[in-house]
C-alpha positions as CSV (number, residue, x, y, z in Angstrom):
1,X,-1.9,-20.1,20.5
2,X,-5.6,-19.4,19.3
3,X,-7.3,-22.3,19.0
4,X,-10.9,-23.7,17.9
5,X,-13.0,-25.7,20.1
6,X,-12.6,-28.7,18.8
7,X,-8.7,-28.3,19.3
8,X,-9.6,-29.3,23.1
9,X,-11.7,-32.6,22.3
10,X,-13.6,-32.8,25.6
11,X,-11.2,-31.0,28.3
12,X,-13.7,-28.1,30.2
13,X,-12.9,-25.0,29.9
14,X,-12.6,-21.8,32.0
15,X,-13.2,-18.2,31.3
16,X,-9.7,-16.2,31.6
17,X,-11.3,-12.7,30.7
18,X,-13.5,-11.0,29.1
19,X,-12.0,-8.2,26.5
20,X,-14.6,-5.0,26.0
21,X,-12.7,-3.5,23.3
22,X,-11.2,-4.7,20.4
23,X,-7.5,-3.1,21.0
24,X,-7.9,-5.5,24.5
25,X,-8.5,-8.2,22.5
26,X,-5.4,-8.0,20.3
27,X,-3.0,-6.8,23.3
28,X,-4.4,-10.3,25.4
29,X,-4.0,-12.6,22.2
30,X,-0.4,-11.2,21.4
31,X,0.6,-11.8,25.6
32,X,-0.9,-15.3,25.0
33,X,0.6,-16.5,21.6
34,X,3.9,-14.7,23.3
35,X,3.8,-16.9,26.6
36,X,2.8,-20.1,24.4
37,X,-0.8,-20.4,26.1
38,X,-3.5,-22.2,24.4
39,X,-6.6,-20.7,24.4
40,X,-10.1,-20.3,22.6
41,X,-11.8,-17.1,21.9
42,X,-15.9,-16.5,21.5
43,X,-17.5,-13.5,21.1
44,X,-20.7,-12.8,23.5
45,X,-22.6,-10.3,24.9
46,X,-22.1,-8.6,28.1
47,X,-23.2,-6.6,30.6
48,X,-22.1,-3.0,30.6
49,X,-23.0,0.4,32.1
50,X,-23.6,1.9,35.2
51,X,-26.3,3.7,34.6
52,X,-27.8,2.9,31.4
53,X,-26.8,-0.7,31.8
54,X,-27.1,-2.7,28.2
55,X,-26.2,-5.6,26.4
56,X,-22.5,-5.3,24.8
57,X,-20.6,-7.7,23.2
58,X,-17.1,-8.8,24.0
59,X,-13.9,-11.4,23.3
60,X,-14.5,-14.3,25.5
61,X,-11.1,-15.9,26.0
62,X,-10.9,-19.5,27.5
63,X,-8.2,-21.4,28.9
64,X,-7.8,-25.4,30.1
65,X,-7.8,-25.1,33.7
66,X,-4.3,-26.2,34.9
67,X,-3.2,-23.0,32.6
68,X,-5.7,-20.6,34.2
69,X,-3.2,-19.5,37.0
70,X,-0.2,-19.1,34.5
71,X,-2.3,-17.6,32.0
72,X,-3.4,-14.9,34.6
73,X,-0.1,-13.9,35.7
74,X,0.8,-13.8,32.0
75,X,-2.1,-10.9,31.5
76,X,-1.2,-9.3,34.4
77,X,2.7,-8.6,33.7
78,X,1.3,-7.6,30.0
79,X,-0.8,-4.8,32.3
80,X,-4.1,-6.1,31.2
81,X,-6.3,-5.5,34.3
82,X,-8.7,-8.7,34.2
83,X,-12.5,-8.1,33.6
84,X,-13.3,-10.8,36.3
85,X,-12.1,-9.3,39.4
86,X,-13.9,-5.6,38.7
């Protein structure tokens, strides 16, 4: 489930992935709220391009760290290749 910040007190926590488009976005909140997986979104900037490399903004998503490894393997059945290993 989405939550806000304060919703983790003082727990740390970890990026999951980074969404660059705003149909990404939707597709990794549905797999979360389907799989029951807390997790905080923040929009940031990015980034992006190979050759004319430029600040982009994206959906931060942000897990508690014992749910990173779950919440991965939730992203990756949904078929949502995750921005952090490119």
């Amino acid at each position: 489930m989405r939550r806000e910040l304060d919703f983790f007190d003082e727990q740390v926590l970890v990026l999951l992935h980074i969404a660059k488009k705003l149909k990404e976005s939707l597709r990794v909140e549905s797999l979360l709220d389907e799989a029951g997986v807390d997790y905080h979104i923040e929009v940031d900037n990015y980034m992006g391009g190979v050759i004319f490399r430029s600040a982009r903004a994206g959906a931060f998503f942000y897990v508690l760290q014992p749910a990173r490894d779950s919440a991965v393997a939730v992203l990756q059945r949904g078929g949502i290749r995750l921005a952090l290993e490119d």
